[in-house]
MARLONU-212657 format. One record per residue (C-alpha): residue number from 1; chain; x, y, z. Coordinates in steps of 0.2 Angstrom, whole numbers. Layout:
N
+------+-------+-------+-------+-------+
| resi | chain |     X |     Y |     Z |
+------+-------+-------+-------+-------+
|  NUM |     A |     X |     Y |     Z |
...
+------+-------+-------+-------+-------+
END
This chain:
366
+------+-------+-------+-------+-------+
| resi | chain |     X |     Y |     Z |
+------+-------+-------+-------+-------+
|    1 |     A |     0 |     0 |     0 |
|    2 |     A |     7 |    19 |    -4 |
|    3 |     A |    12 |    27 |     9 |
|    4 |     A |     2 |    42 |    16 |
|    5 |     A |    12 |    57 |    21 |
|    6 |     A |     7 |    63 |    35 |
|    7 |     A |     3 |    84 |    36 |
|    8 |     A |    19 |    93 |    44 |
|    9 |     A |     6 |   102 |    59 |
|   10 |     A |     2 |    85 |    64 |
|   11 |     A |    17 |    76 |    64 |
|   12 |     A |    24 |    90 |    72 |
|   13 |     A |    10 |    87 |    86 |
|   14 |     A |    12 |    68 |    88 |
|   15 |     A |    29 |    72 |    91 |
|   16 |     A |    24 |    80 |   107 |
|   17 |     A |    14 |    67 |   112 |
|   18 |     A |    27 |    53 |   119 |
|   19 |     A |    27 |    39 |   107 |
|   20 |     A |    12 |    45 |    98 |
|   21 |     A |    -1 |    33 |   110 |
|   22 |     A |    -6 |    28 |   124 |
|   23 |     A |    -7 |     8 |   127 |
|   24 |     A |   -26 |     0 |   123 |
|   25 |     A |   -31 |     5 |   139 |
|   26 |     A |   -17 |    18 |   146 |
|   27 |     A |   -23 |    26 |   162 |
|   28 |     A |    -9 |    37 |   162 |
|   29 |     A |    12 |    37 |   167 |
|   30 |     A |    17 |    30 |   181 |
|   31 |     A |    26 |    14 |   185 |
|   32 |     A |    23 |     4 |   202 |
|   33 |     A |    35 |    -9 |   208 |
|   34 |     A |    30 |   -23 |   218 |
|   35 |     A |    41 |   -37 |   222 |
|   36 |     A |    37 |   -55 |   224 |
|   37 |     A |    47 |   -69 |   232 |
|   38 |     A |    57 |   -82 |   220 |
|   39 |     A |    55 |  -101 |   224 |
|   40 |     A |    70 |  -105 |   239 |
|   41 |     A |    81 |  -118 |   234 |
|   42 |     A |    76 |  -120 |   215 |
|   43 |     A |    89 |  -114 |   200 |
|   44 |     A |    93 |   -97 |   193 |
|   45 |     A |    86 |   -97 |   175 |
|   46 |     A |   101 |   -91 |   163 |
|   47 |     A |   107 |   -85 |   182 |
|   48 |     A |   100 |   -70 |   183 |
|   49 |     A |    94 |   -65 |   202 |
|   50 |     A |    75 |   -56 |   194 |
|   51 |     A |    68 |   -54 |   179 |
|   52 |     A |    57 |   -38 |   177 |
|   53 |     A |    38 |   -40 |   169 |
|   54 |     A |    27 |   -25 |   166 |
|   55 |     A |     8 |   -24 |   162 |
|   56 |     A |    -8 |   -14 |   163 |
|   57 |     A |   -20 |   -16 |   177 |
|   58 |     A |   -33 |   -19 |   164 |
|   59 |     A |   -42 |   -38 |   159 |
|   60 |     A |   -35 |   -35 |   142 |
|   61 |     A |   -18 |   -41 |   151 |
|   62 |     A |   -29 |   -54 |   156 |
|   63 |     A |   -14 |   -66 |   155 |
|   64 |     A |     0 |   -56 |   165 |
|   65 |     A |   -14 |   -53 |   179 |
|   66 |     A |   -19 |   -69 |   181 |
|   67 |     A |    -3 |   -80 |   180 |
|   68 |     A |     7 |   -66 |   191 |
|   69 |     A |   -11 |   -70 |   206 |
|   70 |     A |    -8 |   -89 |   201 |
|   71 |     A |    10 |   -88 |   202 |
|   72 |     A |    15 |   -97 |   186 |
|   73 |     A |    29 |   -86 |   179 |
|   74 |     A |    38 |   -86 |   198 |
|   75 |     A |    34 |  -105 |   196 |
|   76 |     A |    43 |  -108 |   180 |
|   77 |     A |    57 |   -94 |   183 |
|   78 |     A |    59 |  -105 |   200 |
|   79 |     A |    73 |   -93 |   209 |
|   80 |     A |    74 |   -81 |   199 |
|   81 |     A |    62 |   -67 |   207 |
|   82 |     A |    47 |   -62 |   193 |
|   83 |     A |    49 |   -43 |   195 |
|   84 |     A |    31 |   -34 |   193 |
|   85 |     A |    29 |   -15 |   186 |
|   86 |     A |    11 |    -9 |   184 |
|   87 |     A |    10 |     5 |   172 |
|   88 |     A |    -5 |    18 |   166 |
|   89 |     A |     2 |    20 |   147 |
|   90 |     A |    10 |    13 |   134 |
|   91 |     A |    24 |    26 |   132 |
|   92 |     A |    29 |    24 |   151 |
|   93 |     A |    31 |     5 |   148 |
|   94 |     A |    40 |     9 |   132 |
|   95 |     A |    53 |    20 |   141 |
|   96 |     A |    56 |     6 |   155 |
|   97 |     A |    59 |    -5 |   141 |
|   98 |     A |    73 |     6 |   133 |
|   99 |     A |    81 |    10 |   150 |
|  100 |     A |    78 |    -7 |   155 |
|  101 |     A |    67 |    -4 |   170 |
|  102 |     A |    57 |   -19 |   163 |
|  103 |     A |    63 |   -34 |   152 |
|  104 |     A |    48 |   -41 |   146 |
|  105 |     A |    31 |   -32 |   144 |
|  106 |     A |    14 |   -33 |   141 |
|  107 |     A |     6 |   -19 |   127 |
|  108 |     A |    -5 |   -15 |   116 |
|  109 |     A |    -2 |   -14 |    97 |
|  110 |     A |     1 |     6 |    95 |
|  111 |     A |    13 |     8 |   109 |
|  112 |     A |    22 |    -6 |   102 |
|  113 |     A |    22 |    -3 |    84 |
|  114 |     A |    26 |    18 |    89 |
|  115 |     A |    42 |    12 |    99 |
|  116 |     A |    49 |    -1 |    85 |
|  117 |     A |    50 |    11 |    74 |
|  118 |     A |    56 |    27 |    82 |
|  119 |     A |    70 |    19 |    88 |
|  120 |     A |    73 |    12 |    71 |
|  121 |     A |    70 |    -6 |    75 |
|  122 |     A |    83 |    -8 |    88 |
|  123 |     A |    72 |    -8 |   105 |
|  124 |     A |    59 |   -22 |   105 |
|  125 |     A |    55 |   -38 |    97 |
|  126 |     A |    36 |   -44 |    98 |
|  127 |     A |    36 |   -62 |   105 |
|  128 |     A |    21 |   -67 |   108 |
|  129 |     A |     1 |   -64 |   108 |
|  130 |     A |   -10 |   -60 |   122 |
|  131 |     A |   -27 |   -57 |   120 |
|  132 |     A |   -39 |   -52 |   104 |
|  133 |     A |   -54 |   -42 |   107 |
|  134 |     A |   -62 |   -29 |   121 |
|  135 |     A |   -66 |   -15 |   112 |
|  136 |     A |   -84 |    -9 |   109 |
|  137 |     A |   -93 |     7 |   103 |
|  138 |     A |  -104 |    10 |   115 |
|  139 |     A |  -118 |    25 |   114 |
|  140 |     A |  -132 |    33 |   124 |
|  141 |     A |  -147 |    24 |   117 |
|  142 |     A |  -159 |    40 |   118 |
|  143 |     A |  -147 |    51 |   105 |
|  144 |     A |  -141 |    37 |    96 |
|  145 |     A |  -151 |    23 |    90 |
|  146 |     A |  -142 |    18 |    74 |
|  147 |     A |  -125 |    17 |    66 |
|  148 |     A |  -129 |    31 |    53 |
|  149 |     A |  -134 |    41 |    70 |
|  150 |     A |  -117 |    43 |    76 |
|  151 |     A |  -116 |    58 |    63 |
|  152 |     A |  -114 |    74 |    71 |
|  153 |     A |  -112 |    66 |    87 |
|  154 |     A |   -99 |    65 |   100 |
|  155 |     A |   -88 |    50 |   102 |
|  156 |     A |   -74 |    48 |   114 |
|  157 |     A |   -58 |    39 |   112 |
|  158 |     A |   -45 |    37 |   123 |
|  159 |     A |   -31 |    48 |   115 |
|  160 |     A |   -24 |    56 |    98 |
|  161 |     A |   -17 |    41 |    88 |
|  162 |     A |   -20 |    28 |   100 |
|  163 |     A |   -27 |    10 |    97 |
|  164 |     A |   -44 |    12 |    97 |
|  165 |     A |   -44 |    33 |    90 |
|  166 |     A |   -34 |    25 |    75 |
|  167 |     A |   -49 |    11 |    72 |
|  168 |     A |   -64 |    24 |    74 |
|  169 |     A |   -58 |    34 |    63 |
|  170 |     A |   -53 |    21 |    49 |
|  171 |     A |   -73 |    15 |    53 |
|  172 |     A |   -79 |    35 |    50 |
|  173 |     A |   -70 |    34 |    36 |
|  174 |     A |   -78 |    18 |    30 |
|  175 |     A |   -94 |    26 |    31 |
|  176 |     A |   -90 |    41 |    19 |
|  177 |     A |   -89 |    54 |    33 |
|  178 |     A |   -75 |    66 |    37 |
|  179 |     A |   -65 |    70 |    52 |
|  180 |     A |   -47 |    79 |    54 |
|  181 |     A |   -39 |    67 |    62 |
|  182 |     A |   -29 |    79 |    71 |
|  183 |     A |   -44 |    91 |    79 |
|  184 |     A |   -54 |    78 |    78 |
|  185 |     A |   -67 |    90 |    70 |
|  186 |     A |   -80 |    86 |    57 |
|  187 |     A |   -94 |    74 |    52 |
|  188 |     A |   -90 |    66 |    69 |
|  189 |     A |   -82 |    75 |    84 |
|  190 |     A |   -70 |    64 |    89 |
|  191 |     A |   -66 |    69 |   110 |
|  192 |     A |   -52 |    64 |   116 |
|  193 |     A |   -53 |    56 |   134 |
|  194 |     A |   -43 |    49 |   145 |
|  195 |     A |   -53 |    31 |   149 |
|  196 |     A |   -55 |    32 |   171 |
|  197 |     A |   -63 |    50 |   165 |
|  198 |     A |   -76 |    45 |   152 |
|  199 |     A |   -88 |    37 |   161 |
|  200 |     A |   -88 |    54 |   172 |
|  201 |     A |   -88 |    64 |   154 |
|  202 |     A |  -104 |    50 |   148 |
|  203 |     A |  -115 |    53 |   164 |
|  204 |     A |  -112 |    73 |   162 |
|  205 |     A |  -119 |    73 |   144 |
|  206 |     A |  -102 |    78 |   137 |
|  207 |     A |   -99 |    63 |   125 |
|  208 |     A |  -115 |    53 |   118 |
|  209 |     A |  -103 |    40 |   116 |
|  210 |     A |   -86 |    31 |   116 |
|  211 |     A |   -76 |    18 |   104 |
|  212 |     A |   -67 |    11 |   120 |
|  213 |     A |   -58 |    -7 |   128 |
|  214 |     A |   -63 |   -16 |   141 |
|  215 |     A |   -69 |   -12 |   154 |
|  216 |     A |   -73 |     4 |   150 |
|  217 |     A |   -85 |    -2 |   137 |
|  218 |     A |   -95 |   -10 |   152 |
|  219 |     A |   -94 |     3 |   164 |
|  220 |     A |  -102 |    16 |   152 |
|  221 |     A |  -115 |     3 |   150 |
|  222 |     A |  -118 |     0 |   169 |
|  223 |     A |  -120 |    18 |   168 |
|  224 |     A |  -136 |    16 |   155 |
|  225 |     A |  -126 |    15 |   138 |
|  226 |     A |  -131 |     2 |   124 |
|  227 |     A |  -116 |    -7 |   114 |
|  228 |     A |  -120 |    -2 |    95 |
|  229 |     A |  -106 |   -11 |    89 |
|  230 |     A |   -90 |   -22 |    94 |
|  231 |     A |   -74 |   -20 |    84 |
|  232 |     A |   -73 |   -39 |    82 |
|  233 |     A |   -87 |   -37 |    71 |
|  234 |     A |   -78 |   -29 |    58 |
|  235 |     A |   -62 |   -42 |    59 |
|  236 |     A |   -57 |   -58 |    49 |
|  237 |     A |   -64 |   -73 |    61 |
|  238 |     A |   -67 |   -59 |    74 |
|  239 |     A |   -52 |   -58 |    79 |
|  240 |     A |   -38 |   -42 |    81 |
|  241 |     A |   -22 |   -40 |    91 |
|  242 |     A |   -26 |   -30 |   107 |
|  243 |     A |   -12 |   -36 |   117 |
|  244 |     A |     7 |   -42 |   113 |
|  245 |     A |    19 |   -47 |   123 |
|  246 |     A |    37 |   -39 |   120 |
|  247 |     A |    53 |   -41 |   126 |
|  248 |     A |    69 |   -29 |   124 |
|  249 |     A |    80 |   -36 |   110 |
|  250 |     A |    94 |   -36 |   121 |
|  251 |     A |    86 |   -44 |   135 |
|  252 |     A |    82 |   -57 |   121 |
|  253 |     A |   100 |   -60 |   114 |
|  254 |     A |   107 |   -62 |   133 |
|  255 |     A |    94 |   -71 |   141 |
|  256 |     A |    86 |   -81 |   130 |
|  257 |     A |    80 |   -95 |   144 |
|  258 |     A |    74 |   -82 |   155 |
|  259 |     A |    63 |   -77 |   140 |
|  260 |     A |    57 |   -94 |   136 |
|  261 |     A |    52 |   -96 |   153 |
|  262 |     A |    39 |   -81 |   154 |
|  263 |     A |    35 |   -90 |   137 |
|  264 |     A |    32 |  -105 |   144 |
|  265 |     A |    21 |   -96 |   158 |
|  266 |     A |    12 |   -84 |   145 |
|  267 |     A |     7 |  -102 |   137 |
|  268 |     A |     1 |  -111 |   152 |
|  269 |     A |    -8 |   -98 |   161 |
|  270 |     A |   -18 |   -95 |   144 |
|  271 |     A |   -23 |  -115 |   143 |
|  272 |     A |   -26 |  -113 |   164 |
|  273 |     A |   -38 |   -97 |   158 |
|  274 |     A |   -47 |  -105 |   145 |
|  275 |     A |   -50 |  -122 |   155 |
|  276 |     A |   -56 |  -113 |   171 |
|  277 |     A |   -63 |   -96 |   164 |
|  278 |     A |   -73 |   -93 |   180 |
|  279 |     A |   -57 |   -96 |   192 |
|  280 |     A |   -48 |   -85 |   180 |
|  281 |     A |   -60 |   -71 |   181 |
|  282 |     A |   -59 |   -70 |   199 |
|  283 |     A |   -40 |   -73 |   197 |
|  284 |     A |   -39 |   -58 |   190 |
|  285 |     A |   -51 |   -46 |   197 |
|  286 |     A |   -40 |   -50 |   215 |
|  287 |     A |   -23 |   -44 |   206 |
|  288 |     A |   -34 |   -28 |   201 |
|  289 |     A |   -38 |   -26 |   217 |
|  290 |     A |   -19 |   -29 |   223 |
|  291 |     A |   -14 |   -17 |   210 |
|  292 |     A |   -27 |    -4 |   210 |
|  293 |     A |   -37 |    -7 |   227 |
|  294 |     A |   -52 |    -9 |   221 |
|  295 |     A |   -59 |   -23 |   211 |
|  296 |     A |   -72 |   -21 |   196 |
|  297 |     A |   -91 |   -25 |   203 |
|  298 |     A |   -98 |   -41 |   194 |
|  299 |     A |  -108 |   -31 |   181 |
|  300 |     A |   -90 |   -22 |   174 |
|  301 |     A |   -81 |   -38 |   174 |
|  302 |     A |   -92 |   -51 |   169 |
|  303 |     A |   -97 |   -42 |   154 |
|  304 |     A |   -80 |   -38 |   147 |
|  305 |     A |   -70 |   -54 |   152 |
|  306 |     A |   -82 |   -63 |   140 |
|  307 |     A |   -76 |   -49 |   127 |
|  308 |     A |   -59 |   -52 |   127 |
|  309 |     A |   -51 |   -69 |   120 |
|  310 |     A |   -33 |   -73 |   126 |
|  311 |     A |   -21 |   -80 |   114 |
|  312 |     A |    -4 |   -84 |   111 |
|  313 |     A |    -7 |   -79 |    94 |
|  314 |     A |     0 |   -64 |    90 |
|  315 |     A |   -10 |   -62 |    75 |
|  316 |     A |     3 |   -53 |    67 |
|  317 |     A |    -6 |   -48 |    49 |
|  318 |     A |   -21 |   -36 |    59 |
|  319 |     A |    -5 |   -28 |    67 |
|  320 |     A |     0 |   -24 |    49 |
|  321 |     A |   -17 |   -21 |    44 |
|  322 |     A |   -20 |    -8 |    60 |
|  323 |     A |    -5 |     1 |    56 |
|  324 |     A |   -11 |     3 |    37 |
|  325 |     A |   -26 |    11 |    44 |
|  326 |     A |   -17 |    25 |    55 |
|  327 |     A |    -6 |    27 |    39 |
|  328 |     A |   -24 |    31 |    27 |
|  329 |     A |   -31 |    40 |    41 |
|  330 |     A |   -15 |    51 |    41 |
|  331 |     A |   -10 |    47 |    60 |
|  332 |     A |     5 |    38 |    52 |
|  333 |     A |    21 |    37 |    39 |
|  334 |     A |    24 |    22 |    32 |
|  335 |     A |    30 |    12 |    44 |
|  336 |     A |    47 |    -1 |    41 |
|  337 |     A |    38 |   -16 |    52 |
|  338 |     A |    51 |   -30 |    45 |
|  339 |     A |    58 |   -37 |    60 |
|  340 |     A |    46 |   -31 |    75 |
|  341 |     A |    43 |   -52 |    78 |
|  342 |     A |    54 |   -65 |    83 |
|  343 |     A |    40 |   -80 |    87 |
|  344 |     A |    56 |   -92 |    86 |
|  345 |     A |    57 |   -93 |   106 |
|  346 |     A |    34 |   -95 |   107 |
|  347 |     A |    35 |  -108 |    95 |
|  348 |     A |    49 |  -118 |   103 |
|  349 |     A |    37 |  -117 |   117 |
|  350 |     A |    19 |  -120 |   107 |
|  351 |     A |    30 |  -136 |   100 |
|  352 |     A |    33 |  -145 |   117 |
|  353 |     A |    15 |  -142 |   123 |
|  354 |     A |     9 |  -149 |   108 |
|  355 |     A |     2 |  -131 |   102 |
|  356 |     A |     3 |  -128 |    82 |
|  357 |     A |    16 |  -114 |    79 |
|  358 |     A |    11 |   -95 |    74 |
|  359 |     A |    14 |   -83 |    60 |
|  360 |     A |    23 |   -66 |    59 |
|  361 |     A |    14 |   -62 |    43 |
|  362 |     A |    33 |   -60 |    35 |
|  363 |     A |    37 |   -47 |    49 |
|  364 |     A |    48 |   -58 |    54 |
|  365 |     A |    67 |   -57 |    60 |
|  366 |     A |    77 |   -64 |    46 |
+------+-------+-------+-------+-------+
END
């Protein structure tokens, strides 16, 4: 596809922004640490005294929340300490990665694709999949009551050029409308909102709706809003990347047991989720309330953990595709994505549990 230069205003104001995006469900900046015990006695893997994993407090990370409550990466890093950081937004978890704060990290696919390429490929591989799904366009039913409604209306998404602000637009434009991506002004007014504040800016009246992850989707409609549409709908198989699992390419070239192990975990707490989905649920709505002191009430989670599908999939050619919508949307420049996977440690892994390998969609390392 041609690429689509971006107009010098707004590349000039992404630059501002830090890595252009916010993470799928980026509550903001700040990183907290919280230590675990390693297994006494066992072995060092690679012999390294921790290893240092990041995710969101979100049940799109589904997969970190769960197996770091159910102790299956300490378990399989045995003693070396599994390290936890909790971060708010993509570009926080980005910068830990490049100054190594973090070693492996859980992310959605803007930060992740926003990172590789403005450091020129030379900071992160994506090694695994994590979960597909989550993210819903949710509307007050009394001013919207059909898709061709939501013109002239006002529809939050989380932030200029993330994730789910890349994918509303791409759908405005796939209904003939016009917006400037940059203002956000036009046929549409696209508001940009920070998700813990848009079910405060849904009950004002400020927004009449929201193209937004789990779970805020389902606490706007606990708040009376009416799901008009979910973004699965509009994939292949129903199925998009939502969340990846990367790792910093040096991390990966020294350490490269210590990265299969947090594999091997990713792996076994995805078949432990999907054979005990209730167990799991509950899993991970007690690491929410570790992480965030407060868990979400049963009619937030139950909806959105149905929504969200893990996988170790990293369903590497909707990566390519959502970057080629920020491209024609003009929230991107051709992006060089050769390289941005290395599935060769996750297969190695899928192969032993008897799980057929994954693609990188010829994004591969060569």
């Amino acid at each position: 596809m041609p690429a689509t230069p971006a107009p010098r205003r707004l590349l000039a104001a992404l630059a501002a922004l830090p890595l252009l995006a916010l993470a799928a469900c980026g509550y903001g900046s700040q990183a907290v640490e919280n230590k675990e015990q390693a297994i006494a006695g066992a072995a060092k893997v690679d012999g390294l005294d921790s290893v240092k994993i990041g995710y969101f407090g979100n049940i799109t990370h589904a997969t970190a929340l769960v197996g770091r409550h159910e102790k299956l990466f300490q378990k399989e890093l045995g003693g070396t300490l599994a390290k936890y950081a909790t971060f708010n937004a993509g570009p926080s978890a980005i910068e830990a990665l490049n100054s190594g704060s973090v070693d492996i990290a859980w992310i959605g696919p803007s930060p992740a694709v926003n990172g590789y390429t403005k450091a020129g490929g030379d900071n992160l591989r994506i090694i695994s999949g994590s979960a597909s799904g989550g993210v819903k366009l949710v509307v007050n039913p009394e001013k919207i009551k059909s898709l061709k409604d939501v013109k002239g209306k006002r529809i939050a998404t989380p932030q200029l050029g993330n994730t789910q602000d890349v994918a509303f637009l791409n759908w405005v434009a796939g209904q003939g409308w016009k917006v400037d991506a940059e203002s956000g002004k036009g046929d549409v007014s696209v508001v940009r909102t920070d998700n813990k504040i848009t079910p405060d800016a849904y009950r004002s009246g400020s927004i009449d709706g929201a193209w937004v992850p789990e779970p805020t989707a389902s606490k706007l409609v606990a708040e009376g809003a009416k799901v008009l549409l979910d973004e699965a709908d509009l994939w292949p198989d129903k199925k998009f990347v939502i969340t990846n699992v990367v790792v910093s390419q040096s991390f990966l070239k020294e350490h490269p047991q210590a990265v299969e192990a947090v594999l091997r975990a990713s792996v076994k707490t995805n078949q432990w989720i999907e054979a005990h989905p209730e167990q799991a649920k509950a899993a991970a709505n007690a690491q929410l309330k570790a992480d965030t002191g407060k868990p979400l009430p049963a009619d937030v989670i139950d909806p959105a953990w149905t929504s969200v599908q893990v996988t170790d999939d990293p369903l590497a050619a909707t990566l390519r595709t959502e970057a080629e919508h920020a491209v024609q949307v003009g929230l991107l420049q051709q992006p060089d994505l050769k390289g941005i996977y290395d599935l060769t440690p996750l297969n190695k892994v899928l192969k032993a549990e008897g799980e057929p390998a994954v693609d990188d969609a010829h994004l591969g390392v060569e």
